[in-house]
C-alpha positions as CSV (number, residue, x, y, z in Angstrom):
1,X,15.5,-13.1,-0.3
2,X,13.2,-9.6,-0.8
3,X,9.5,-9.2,-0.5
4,X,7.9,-6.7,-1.2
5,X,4.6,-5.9,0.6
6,X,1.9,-3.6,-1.2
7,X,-0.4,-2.0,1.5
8,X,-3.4,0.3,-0.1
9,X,-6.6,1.8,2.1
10,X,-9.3,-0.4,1.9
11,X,-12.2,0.2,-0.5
12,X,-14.8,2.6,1.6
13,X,-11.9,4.7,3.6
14,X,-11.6,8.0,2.7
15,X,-8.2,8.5,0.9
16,X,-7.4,12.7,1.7
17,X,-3.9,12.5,0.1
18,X,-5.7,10.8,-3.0
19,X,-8.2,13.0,-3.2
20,X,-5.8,16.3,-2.8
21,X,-3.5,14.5,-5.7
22,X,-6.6,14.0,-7.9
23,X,-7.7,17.9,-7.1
24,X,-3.8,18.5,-7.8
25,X,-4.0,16.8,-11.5
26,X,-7.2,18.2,-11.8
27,X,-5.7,21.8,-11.6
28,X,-2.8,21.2,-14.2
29,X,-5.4,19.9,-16.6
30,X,-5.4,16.4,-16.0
31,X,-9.3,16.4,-16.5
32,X,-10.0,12.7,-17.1
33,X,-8.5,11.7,-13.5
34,X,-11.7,10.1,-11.5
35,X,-10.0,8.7,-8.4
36,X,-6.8,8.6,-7.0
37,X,-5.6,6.0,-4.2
38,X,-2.3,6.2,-2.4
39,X,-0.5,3.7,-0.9
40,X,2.9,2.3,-0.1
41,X,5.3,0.3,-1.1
42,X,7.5,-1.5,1.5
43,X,10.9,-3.6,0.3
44,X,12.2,-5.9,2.6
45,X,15.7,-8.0,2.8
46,X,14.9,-10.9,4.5
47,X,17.4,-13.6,5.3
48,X,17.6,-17.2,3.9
49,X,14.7,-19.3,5.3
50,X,12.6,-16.2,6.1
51,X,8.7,-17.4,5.0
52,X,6.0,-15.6,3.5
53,X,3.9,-16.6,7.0
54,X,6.9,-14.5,9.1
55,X,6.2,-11.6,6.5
56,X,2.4,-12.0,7.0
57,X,2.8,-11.5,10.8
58,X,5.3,-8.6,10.0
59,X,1.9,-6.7,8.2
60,X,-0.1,-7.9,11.0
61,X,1.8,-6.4,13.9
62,X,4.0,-3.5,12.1
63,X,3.5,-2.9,8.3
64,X,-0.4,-2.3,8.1
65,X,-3.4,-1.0,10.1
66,X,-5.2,-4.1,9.1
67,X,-8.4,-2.2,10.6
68,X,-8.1,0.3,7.7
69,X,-5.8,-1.1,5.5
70,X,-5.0,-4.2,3.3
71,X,-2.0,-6.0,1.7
72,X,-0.6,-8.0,-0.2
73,X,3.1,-9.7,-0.4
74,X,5.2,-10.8,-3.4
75,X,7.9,-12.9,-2.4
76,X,11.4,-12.9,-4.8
């Protein structure tokens, strides 16, 4: 079984590597760019009978700084 677990800076933190790759794009002519956010992407192999709950509690404790981040999980 895979999940995959999308984790993105909440709305209101200040995103410096999304702002230096909007100033990047911004400096090869990419002039329509408003707002860039950066996140990561995180693939897991689970093993049979792995739940999205055990996943959840993976983000909780290990994949994301829930204080400044959120996330979401698509199991497969």
């Amino acid at each position: 079984m895979k999940a995959t677990v999308r984790v993105m800076l909440k709305n209101g933190v200040l995103d410096p590597q999304g702002e230096a790759v909007r100033h990047a794009l911004g400096a090869m002519g990419f002039d329509g760019v408003n707002g860039v956010r950066q996140g990561k992407i995180i693939e897991l192999d689970l093993a049979d009978g792995a739940t999205e709950a055990e996943v959840k509690d993976m983000c909780e404790k290990l994949l994301a700084n829930t204080v400044i981040e959120s996330y979401a999980i698509e199991i497969a």
